[in-house]
C-alpha positions as CSV (number, residue, x, y, z in Angstrom):
1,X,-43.2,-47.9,-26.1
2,X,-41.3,-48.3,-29.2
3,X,-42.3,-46.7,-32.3
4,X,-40.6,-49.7,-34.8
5,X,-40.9,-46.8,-37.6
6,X,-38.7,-44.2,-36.1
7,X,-35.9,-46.9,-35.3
8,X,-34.4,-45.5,-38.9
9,X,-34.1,-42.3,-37.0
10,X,-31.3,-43.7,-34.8
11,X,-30.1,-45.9,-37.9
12,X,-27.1,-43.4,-38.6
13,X,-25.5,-43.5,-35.2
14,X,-26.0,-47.2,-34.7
15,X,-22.8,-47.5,-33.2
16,X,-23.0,-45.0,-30.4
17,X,-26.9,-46.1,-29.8
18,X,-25.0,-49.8,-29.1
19,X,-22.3,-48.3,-27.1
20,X,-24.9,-46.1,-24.7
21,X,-26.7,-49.6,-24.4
22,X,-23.8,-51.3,-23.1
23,X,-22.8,-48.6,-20.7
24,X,-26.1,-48.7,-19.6
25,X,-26.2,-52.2,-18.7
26,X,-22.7,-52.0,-17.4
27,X,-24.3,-49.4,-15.3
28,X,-27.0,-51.5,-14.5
29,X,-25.0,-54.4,-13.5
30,X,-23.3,-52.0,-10.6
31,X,-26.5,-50.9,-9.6
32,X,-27.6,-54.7,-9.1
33,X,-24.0,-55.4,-6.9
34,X,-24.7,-52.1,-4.7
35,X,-28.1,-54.1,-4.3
36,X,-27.0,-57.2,-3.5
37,X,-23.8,-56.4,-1.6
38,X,-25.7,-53.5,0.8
39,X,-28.5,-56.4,1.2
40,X,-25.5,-59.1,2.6
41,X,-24.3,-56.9,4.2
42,X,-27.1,-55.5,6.3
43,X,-28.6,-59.3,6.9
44,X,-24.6,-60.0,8.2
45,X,-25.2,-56.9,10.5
46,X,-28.4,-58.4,11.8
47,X,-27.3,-62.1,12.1
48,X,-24.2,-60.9,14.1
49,X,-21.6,-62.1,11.7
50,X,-18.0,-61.3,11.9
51,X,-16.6,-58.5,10.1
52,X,-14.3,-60.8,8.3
53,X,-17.2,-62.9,7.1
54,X,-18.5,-59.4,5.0
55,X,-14.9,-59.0,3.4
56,X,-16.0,-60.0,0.3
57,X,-19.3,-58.1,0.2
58,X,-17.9,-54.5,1.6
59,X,-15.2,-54.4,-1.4
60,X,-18.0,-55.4,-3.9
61,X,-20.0,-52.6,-3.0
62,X,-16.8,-50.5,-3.0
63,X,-16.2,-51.0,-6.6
64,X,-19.7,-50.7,-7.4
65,X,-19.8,-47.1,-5.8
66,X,-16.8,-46.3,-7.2
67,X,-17.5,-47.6,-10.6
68,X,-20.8,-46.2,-11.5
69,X,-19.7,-42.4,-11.8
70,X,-17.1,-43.8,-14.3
71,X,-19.7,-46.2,-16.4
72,X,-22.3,-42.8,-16.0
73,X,-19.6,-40.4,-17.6
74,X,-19.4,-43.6,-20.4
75,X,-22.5,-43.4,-20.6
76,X,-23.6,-39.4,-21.2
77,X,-20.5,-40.0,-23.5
78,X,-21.8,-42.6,-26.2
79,X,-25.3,-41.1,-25.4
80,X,-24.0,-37.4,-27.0
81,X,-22.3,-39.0,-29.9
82,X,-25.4,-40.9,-30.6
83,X,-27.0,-37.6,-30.3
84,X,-24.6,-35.6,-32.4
85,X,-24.3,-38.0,-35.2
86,X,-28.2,-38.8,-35.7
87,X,-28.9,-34.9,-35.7
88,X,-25.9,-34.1,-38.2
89,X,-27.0,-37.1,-40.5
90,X,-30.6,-36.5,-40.8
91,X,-30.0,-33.0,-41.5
92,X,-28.1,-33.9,-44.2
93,X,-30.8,-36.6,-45.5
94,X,-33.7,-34.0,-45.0
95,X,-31.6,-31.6,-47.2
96,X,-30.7,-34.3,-50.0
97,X,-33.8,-35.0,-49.7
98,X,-35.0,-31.4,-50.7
99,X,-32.7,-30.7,-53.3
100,X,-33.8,-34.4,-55.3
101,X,-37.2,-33.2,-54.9
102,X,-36.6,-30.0,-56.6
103,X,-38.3,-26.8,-56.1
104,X,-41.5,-27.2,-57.6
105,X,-41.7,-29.8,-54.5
106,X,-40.5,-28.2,-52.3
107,X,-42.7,-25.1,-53.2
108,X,-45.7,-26.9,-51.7
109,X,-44.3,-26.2,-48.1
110,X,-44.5,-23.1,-46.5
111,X,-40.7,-21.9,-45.3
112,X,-41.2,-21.5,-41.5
113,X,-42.9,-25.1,-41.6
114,X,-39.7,-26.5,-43.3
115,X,-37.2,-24.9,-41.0
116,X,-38.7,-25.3,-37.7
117,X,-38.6,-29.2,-39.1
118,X,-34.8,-29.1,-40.1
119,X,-34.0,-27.7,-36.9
120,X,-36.1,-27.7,-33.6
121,X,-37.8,-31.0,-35.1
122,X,-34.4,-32.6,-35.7
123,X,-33.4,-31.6,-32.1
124,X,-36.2,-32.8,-30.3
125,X,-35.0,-36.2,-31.7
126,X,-32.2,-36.0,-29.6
127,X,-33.9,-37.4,-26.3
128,X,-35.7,-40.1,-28.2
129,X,-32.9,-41.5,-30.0
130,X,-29.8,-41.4,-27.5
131,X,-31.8,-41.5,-24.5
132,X,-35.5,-43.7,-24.6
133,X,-34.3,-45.9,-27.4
134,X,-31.2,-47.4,-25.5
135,X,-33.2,-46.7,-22.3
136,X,-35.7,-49.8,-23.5
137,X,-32.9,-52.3,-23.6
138,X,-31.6,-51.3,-20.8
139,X,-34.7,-51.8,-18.8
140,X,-36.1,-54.8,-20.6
141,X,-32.4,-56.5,-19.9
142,X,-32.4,-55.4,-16.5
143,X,-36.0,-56.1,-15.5
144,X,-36.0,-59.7,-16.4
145,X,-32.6,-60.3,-15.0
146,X,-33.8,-58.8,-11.5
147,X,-37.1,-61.1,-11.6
148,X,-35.5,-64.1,-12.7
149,X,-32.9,-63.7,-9.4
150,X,-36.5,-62.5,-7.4
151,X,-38.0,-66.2,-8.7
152,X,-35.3,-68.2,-7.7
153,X,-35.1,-66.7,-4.2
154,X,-39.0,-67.3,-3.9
155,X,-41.3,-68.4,-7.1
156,X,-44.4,-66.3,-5.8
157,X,-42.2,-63.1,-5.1
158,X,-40.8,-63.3,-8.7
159,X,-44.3,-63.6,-10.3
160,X,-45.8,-60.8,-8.4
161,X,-42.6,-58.5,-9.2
162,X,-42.9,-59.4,-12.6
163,X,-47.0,-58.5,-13.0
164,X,-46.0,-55.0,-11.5
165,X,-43.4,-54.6,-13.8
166,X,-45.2,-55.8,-16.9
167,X,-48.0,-53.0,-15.6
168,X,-45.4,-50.4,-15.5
169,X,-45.4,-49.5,-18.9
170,X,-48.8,-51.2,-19.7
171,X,-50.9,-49.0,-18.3
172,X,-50.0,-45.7,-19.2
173,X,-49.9,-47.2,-23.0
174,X,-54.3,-46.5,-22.6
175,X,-53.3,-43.3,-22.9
176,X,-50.9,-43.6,-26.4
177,X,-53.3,-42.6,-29.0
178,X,-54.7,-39.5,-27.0
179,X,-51.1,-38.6,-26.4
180,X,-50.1,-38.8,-30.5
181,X,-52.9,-36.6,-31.0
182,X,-52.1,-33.9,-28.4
183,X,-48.1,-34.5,-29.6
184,X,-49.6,-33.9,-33.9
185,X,-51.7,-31.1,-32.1
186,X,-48.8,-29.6,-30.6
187,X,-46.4,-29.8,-33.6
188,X,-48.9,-28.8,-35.8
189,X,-49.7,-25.2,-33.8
190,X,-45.4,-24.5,-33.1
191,X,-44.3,-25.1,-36.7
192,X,-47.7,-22.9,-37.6
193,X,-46.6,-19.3,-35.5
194,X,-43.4,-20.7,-36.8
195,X,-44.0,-20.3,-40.5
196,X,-46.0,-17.1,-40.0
197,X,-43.3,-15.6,-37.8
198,X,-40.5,-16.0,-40.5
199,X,-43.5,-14.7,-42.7
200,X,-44.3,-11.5,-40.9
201,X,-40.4,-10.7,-40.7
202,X,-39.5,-12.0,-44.0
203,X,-42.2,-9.4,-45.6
204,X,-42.3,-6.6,-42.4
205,X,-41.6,-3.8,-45.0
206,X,-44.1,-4.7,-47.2
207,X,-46.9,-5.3,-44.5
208,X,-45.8,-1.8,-43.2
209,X,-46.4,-0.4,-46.4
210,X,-50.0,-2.2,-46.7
211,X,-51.1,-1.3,-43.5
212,X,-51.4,-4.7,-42.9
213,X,-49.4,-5.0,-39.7
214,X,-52.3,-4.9,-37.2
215,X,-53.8,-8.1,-38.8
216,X,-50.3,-9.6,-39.0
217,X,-50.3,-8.5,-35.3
218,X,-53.7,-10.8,-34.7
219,X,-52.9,-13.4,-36.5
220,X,-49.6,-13.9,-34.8
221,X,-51.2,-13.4,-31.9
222,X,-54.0,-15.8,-32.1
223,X,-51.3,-19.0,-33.3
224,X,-49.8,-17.9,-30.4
225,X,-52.6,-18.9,-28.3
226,X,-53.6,-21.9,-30.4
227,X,-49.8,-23.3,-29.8
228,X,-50.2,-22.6,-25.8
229,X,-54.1,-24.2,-26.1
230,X,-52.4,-26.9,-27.7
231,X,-49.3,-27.0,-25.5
232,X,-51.5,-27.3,-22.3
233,X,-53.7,-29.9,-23.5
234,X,-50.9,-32.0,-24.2
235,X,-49.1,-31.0,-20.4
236,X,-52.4,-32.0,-18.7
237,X,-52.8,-35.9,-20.5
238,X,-49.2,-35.8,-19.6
239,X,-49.7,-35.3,-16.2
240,X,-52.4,-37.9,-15.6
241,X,-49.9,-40.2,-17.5
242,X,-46.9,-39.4,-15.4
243,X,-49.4,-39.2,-12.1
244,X,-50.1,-42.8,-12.7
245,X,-46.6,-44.0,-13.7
246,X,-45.1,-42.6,-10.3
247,X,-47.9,-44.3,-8.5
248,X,-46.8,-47.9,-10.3
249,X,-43.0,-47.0,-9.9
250,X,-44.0,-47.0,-6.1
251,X,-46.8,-49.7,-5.7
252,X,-44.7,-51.9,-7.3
253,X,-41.6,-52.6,-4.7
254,X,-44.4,-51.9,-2.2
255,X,-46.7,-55.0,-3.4
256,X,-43.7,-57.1,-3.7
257,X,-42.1,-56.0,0.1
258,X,-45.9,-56.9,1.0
259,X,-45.5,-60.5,-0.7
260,X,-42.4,-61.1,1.0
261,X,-43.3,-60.3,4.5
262,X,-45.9,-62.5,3.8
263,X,-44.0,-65.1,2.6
264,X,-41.9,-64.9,5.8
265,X,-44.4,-65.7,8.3
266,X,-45.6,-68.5,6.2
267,X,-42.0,-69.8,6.8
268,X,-41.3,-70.0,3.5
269,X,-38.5,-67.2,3.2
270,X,-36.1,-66.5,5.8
271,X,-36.1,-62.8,7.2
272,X,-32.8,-62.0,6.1
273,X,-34.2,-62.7,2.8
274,X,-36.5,-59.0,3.0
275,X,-33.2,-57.4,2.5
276,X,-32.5,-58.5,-0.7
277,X,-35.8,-58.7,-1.9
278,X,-36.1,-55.0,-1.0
279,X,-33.1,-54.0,-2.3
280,X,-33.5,-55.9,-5.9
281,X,-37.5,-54.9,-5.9
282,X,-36.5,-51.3,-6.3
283,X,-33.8,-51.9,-8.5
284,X,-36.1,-53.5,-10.4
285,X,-38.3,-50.8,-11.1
286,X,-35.0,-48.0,-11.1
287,X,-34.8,-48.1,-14.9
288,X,-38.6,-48.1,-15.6
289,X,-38.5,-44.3,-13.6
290,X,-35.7,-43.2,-16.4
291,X,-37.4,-44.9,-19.2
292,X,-40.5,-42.8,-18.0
293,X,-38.2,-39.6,-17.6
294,X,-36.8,-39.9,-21.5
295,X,-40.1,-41.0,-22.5
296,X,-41.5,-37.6,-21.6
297,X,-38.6,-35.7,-22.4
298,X,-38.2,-37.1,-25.9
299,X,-42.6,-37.1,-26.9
300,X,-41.8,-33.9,-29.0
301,X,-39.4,-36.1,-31.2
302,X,-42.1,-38.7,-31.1
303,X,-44.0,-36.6,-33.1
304,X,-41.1,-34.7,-35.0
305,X,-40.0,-38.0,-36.1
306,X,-43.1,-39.1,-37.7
307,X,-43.4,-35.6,-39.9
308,X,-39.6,-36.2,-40.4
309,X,-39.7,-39.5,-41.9
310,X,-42.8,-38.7,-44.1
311,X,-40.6,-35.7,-45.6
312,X,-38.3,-37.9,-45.9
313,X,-40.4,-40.7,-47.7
314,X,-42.6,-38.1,-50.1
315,X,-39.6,-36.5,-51.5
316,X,-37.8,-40.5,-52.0
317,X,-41.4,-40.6,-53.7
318,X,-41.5,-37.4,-55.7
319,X,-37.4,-38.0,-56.7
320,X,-38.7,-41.6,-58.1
321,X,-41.3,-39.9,-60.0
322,X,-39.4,-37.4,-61.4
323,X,-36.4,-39.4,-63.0
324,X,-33.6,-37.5,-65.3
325,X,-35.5,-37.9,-68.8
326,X,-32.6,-35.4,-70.0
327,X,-30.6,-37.3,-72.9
328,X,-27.5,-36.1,-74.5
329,X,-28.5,-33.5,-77.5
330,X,-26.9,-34.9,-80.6
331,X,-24.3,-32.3,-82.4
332,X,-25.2,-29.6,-83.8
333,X,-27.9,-28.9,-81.4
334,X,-27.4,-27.9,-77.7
335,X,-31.2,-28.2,-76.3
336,X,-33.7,-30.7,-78.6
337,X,-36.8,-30.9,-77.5
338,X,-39.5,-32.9,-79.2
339,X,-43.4,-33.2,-78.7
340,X,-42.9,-32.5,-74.8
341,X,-46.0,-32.9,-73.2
342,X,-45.8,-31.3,-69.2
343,X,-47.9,-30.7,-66.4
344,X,-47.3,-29.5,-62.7
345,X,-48.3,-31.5,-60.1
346,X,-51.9,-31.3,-59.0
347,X,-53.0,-29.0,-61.9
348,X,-55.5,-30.0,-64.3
349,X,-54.4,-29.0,-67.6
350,X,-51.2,-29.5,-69.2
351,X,-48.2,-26.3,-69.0
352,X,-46.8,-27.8,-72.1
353,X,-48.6,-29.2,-75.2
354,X,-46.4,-31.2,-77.8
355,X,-43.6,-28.5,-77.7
356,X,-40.3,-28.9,-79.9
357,X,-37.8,-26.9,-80.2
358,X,-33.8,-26.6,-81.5
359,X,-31.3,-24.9,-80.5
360,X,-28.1,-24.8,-82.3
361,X,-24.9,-24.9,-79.9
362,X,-23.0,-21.8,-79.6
363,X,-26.8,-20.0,-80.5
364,X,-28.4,-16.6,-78.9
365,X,-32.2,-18.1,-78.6
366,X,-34.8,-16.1,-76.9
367,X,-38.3,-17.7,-75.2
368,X,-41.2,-15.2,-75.3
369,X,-44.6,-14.9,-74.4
370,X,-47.2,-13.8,-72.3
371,X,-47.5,-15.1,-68.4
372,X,-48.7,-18.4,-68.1
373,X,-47.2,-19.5,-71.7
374,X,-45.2,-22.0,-70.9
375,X,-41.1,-19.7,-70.8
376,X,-40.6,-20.9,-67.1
377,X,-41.5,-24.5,-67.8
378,X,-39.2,-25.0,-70.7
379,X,-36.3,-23.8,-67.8
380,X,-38.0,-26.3,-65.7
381,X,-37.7,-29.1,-68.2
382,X,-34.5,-28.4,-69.2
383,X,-33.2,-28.2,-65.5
384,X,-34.7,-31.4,-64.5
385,X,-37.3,-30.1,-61.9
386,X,-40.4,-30.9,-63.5
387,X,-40.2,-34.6,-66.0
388,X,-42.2,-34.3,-69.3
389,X,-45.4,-36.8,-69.6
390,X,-44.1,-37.3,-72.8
391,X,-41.5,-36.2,-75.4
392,X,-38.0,-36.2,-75.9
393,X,-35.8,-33.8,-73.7
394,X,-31.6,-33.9,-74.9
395,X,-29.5,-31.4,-73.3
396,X,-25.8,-31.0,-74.6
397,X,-23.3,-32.9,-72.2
398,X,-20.5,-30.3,-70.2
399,X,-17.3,-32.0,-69.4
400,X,-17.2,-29.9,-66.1
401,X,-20.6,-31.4,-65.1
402,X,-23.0,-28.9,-65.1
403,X,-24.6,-28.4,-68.5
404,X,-27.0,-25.5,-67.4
405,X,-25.7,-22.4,-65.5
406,X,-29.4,-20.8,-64.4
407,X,-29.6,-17.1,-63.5
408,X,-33.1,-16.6,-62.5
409,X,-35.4,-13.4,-61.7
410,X,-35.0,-13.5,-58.0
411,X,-31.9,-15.3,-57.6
412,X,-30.7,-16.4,-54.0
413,X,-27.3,-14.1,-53.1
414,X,-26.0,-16.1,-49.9
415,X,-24.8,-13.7,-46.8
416,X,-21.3,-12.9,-46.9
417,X,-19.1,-10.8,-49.3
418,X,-18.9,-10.4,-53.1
419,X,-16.0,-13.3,-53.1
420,X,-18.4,-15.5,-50.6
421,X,-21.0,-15.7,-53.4
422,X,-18.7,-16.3,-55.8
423,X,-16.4,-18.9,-54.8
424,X,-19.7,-21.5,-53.7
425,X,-19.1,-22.4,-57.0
426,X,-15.7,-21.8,-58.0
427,X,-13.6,-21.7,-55.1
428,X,-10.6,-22.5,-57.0
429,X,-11.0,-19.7,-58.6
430,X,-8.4,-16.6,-58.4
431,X,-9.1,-12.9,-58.0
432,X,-8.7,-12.7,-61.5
433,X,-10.8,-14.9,-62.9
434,X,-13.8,-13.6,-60.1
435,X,-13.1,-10.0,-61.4
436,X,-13.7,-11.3,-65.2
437,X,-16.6,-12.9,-64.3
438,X,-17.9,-9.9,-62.6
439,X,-16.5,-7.7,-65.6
440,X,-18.4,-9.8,-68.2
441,X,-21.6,-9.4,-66.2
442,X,-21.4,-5.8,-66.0
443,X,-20.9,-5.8,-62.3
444,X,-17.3,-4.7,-61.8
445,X,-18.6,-1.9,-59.4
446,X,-19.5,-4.4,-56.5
447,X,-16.0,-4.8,-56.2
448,X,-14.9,-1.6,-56.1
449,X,-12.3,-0.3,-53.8
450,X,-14.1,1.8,-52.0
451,X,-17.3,-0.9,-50.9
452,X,-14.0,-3.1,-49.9
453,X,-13.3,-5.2,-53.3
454,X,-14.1,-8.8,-53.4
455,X,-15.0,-8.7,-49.7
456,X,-17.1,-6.3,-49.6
457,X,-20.4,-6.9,-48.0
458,X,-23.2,-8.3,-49.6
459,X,-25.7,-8.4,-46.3
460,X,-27.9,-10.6,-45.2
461,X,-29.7,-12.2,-48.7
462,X,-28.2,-9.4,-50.4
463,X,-29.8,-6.9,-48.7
464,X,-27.1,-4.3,-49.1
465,X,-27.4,-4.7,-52.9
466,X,-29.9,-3.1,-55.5
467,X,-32.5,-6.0,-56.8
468,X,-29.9,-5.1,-60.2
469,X,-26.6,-6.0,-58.5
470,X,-28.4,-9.1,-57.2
471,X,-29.0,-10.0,-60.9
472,X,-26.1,-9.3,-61.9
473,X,-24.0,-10.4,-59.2
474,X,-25.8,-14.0,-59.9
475,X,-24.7,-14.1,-63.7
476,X,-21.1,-13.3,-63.1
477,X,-21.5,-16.4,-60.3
478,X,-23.3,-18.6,-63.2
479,X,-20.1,-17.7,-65.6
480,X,-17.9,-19.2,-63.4
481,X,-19.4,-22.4,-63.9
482,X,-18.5,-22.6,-67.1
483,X,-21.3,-24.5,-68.3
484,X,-22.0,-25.1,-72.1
485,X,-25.7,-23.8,-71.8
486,X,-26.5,-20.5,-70.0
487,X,-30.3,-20.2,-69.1
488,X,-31.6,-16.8,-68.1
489,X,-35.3,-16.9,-66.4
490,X,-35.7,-13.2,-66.9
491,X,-32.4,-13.0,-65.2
492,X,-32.1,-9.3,-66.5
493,X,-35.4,-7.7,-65.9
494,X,-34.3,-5.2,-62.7
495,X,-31.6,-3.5,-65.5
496,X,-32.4,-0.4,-67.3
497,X,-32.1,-1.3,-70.9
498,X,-29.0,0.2,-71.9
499,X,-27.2,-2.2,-68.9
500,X,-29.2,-5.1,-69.9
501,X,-28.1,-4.6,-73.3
502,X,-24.5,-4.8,-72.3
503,X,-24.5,-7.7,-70.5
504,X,-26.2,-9.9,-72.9
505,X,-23.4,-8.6,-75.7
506,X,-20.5,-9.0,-73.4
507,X,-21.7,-12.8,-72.3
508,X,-19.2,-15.0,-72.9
509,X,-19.0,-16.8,-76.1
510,X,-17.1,-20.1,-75.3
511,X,-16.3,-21.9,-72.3
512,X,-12.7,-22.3,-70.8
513,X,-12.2,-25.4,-73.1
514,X,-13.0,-23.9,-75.7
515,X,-16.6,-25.1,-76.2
516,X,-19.5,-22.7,-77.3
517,X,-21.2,-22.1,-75.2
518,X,-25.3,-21.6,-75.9
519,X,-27.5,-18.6,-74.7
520,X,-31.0,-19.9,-74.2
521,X,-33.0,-16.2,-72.3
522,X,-36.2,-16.5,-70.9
523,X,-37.9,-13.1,-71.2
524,X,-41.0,-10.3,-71.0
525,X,-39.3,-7.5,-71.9
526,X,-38.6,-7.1,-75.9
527,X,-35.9,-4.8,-76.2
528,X,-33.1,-6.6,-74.9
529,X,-33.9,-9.9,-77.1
530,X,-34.1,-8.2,-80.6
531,X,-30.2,-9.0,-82.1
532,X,-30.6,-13.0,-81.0
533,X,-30.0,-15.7,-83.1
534,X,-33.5,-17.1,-82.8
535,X,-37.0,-16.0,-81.1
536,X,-39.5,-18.5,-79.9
537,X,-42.7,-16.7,-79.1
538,X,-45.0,-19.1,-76.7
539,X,-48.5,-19.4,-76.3
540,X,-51.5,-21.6,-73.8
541,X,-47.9,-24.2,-73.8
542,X,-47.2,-24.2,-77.7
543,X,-44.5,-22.6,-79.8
544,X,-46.6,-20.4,-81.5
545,X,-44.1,-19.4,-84.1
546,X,-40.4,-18.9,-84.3
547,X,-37.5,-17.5,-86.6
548,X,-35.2,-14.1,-86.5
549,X,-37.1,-11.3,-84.4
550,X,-37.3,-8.8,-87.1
551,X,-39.0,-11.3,-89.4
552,X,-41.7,-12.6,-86.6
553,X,-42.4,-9.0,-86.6
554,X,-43.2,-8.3,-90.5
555,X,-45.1,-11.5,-90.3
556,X,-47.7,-9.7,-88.1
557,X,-47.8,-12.8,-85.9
558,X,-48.1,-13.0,-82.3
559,X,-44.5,-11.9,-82.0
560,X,-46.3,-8.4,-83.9
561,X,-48.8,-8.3,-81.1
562,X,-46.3,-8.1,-78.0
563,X,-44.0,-5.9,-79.8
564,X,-46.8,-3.2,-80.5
565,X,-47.9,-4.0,-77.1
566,X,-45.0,-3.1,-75.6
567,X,-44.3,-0.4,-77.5
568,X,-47.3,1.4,-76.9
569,X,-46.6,1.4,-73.0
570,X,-43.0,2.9,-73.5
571,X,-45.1,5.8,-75.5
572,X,-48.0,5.9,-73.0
């Protein structure tokens, strides 16, 4: 059975799907000499011919025998670039895919789910695409070449050799829906102990800590046996299906060699003619036994594919929905934003409420407020994950391409070394210009000569590094980006303030070129904020007020309120 949808599966190895179909049938074609030369020359044997009279036949079933380990290695050849090319390319859609769709998407997915789809779902494509796709043509091709010879040897052997073989793959299809639901059943209970696997390890230390690890334990345990519930429903419908499939792969020559003999004591066939029947009968049904063989060895993709292509199609969705609104800001300004009206997907209120706000180029701006307030979304905006209902969003143009260099709380550090981390987004850069960077965000001492300099380890997500030198580590990798506007999502808040302090003073004030470049800093914490330019102090989505910090405060505004708020915890 074909699934017509997850033909765009094997889309991006077209090619070698075309070339494993062709050294299929080439294979096929050998088979169908063996057959037919074995067959003459077994009815010669029998009819006493002469040994020159089978000349012909013996050296055709020669180079069939010797050809069909050659056309076989073709074969497996084409079958792995099909395999290899499909896998690498719809990695790479799933992950363009992702990264269109943004984070906020992407968010709505638990991790383990999303990675046990990138890479055991992707590879359990493998069988279906370079194996049962090209499989179908090869038997379809086969099958009606082998019945259309069987009819013109003897009209009722041909019709009953076609029946069986339209029942071949007829039948078992009953079972099709039943089967999708065990395969969605299956999927469904892997990528589950999946996720909560790469759950329980990802936060070990601090279930440990809870005294949550014997629930963890239970849980684990009990997707565990929901995956092997699930896993031997789906073996025993498989069996019935593959019970009845043998029993068809082995009725069918037998109903046909039946027919025939028939047919010969009707005088209707001669009895040399059961040779050839026999022989083409069960080469008949020879590729119907390895379509059934892929079939069952690529199900798991069947239902892989289907959650593959819907990722695939919801983020096309959510990326269409969520178009670049971002104009170019209009000199002096770096970020304009004008009666932006936003709201996350699925909530039921808006996170934004007729927001505007300037922010002149070459600026130190600071975005305040309580949690919930609306700080993050104004990144969000400005970044292009989440599009405004309404409003104008400009963004000041960057001649290297990136306008916005984010630096946020928990930023991702990739495994590797100090230079690793670094150069993903510079890697023309020389050791000089890495050790400014790290210099200008206070972080010099990761590449110190003792840890090993630039190459010094970072660990595995940074684990080797203080939640601090992760911050800081990810500003100095922001610098080198060079972008005109610098966006900090409380990018600073593992620092001691005297640190924190010192980085934001020492940021850079221009780009390479020349260009200012713009500070926009998203923060909770007060004291690091209060020598900016500008202060906009949010509130339930809206600028409440905004202006120089010390004058918000000698307004007694809401600015007033979280200063004395925070003040009064330093004292307590």
């Amino acid at each position: 059975m074909i699934h017509l949808r997850l033909l765009r599966l094997a889309a991006p190895a077209r090619g070698a799907v075309a070339a494993t179909i062709v050294m299929g049938l080439v294979l096929s074609a050998l088979a169908l000499t063996q057959a037919v030369s074995t067959a003459r020359v077994f009815a010669g044997i029998v009819t006493g011919e002469s040994l020159s009279a089978l000349i012909v036949p013996l050296v055709m079933l020669a180079a069939a025998l010797l050809g069909r380990p050659l056309a076989t290695a073709g074969r497996e050849m084409a079958a792995h670039a099909a395999a290899s090319r499909s896998k690498t390319r719809l990695r790479d859609q799933m992950l363009d895919a992702a990264a269109a769709a943004g984070p906020i998407a992407a968010g709505a997915q638990r991790t383990g789910e999303a990675d046990s789809l990138l890479v055991d779902g992707v590879e359990n494509i493998e069988p279906y695409v370079a194996r049962y796709i090209p499989q179908v043509v090869v038997t379809a091709v086969t099958a009606v070449c082998v019945i259309a010879f069987l009819t013109a040897i003897d009209p009722i052997v041909g019709f009953v050799a076609a029946v069986a073989a339209i029942a071949v793959p007829a039948v078992p299809r009953l079972w099709d829906a039943a089967l999708q639901r065990r395969g969605d059943d299956h999927w469904g209970a892997y990528s589950g102990l999946h996720a909560d696997t790469v759950d329980a390890m990802r936060g070990m230390e601090t279930l440990k800590l809870l005294g949550a690890t014997r629930r963890t334990r239970r849980r684990l345990h009990a997707a565990g046996e929901n995956l092997l519930t699930a896993t031997l429903a789906q073996l025993r419908l498989s069996l019935v299906e593959s019970g009845l499939t043998g029993f068809l792969l082995l009725a069918g020559p037998t109903v046909v060699l039946c027919v025939a003999v028939g047919r010969v004591n009707a005088g209707a066939l001669p009895a040399s003619a059961l040779f050839l029947v026999t022989m083409l009968s069960f080469e008949a049904y020879r590729p119907f036994r390895d379509l059934a063989n892929h079939w069952h060895a690529g199900y798991l993709g069947v239902s892989a594919g289907s959650r593959i292509l819907n990722e695939l199609d919801r983020a096309q969705e959510t990326a269409a929905a969520r178009p670049d609104t971002r104009a170019a800001a209009a000199a002096p300004f770096a970020v304009d934003l004008e009666n932006v009206v936003a709201r996350y997907p699925g909530a039921e209120i808006d996170a934004l409420s007729r927001v505007s706000l300037r922010i002149r180029e070459g600026s130190r701006v600071a975005i305040v407020g309580a949690s919930g307030s609306g700080k993050s979304t104004i990144a969000n905006i400005l970044l292009g994950f989440l599009p405004p209902t309404s409003g104008r969003v400009a963004v000041q143009k960057s001649s290297s391409g990136m306008p916005i260099a984010l630096v946020s709380q928990d930023p991702v550090i990739f495994s590797g070394t100090v230079r690793d981390n670094l150069a993903a987004v510079a890697p023309e850069a020389d050791d000089v210009r890495l050790l400014e960077a790290l210099q200008a965000a206070q972080a010099l001492e990761l590449a110190g000569v003792d840890r090993g300099g630039l190459d010094a380890p970072v660990g595995d997500a940074g684990a080797l590094l203080s939640g601090g030198q992760r911050q800081r580590l990810a500003v100095a990798r922001a610098l080198l980006l060079d972008a005109p506007v610098l966006l900090l999502d409380e990018a600073t808040s593992a620092l001691d303030t005297r640190r924190e302090r010192a980085l934001l003073a020492g940021l850079p004030r221009h780009t390479r070129d020349g260009a200012p470049v713009t500070t926009l800093i998203v923060a909770h914490r007060l004291s690091s904020i209060r020598d900016v330019d500008e202060v906009f102090v949010m509130g339930a989505g809206r600028v409440l007020e905004h202006g120089r910090y010390d004058e918000l405060v000698s307004a007694a505004g809401a600015l007033a309120e979280l200063d004395a708020a925070q003040r009064d915890e330093v004292a307590a």
